[in-house]
C-alpha positions in Angstrom: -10.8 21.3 -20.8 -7.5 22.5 -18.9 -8.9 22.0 -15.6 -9.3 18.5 -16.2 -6.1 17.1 -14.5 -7.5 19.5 -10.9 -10.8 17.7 -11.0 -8.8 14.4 -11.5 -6.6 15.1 -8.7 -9.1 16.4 -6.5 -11.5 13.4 -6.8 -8.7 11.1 -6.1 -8.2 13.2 -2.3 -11.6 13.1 -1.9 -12.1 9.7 -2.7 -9.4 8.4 -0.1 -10.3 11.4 2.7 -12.2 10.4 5.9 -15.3 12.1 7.0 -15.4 13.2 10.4 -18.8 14.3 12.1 -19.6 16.9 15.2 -23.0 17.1 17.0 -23.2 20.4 17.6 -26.2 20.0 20.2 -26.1 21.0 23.6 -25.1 17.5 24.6 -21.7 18.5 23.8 -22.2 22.4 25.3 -23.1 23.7 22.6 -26.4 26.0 23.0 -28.7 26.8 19.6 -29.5 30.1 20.8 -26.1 31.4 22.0 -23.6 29.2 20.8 -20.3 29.1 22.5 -17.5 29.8 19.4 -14.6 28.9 21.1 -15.9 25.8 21.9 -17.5 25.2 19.0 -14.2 25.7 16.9 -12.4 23.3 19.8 -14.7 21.1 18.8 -14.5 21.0 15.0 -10.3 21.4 15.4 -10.8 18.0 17.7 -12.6 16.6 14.6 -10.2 17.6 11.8 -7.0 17.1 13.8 -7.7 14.5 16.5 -4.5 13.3 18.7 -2.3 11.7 17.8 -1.6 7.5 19.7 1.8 8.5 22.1 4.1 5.4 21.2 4.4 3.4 24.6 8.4 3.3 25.4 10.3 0.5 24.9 12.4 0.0 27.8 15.9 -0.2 26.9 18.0 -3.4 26.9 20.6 -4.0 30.0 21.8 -7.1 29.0 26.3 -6.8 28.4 26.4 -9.2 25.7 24.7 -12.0 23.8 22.2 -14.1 25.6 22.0 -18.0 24.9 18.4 -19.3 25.1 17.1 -21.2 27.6 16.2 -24.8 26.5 12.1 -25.0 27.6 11.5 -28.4 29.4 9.9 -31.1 27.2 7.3 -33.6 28.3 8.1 -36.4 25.3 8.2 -39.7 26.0 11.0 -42.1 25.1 11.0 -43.5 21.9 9.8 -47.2 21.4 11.9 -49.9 20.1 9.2 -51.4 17.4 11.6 -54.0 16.4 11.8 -55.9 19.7 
């Protein structure tokens, strides 16, 4: 069988694809007895494609040179002579 390495192949895509759904009711404007196609293919393009996340900018650094870190305050206590 030739075709054996397509089925393969295919499987494999199929396997790892997600499966998007559209209610195509008139909840989402779509009317049974005088469908909208525009919206209807607005619809199913939304499913197929959705957007894309916009990164959120970063905002860029100001600082001139390098920065030495602050030391945090500590709330130890002093150490205890066990000897004495």
């Amino acid at each position: 069988m030739s075709n054996l390495p397509a089925f393969v192949d295919l499987i494999q895509r199929v396997q790892r694809a997600t499966i998007a759904s559209v209610a195509l009711t008139p909840a989402t404007g779509i009317n049974p007895g005088n469908p909208d196609y525009p919206l209807l293919r607005k619809l199913v393009d939304k499913a197929i494609h959705p957007p894309k996340p916009t990164p959120k900018p970063t905002s860029p650094s100001t600082s001139t040179g390098p920065t030495t870190p602050t030391p945090s305050p500590t709330t130890s206590t002093p150490p205890v002579d066990e000897c004495a």
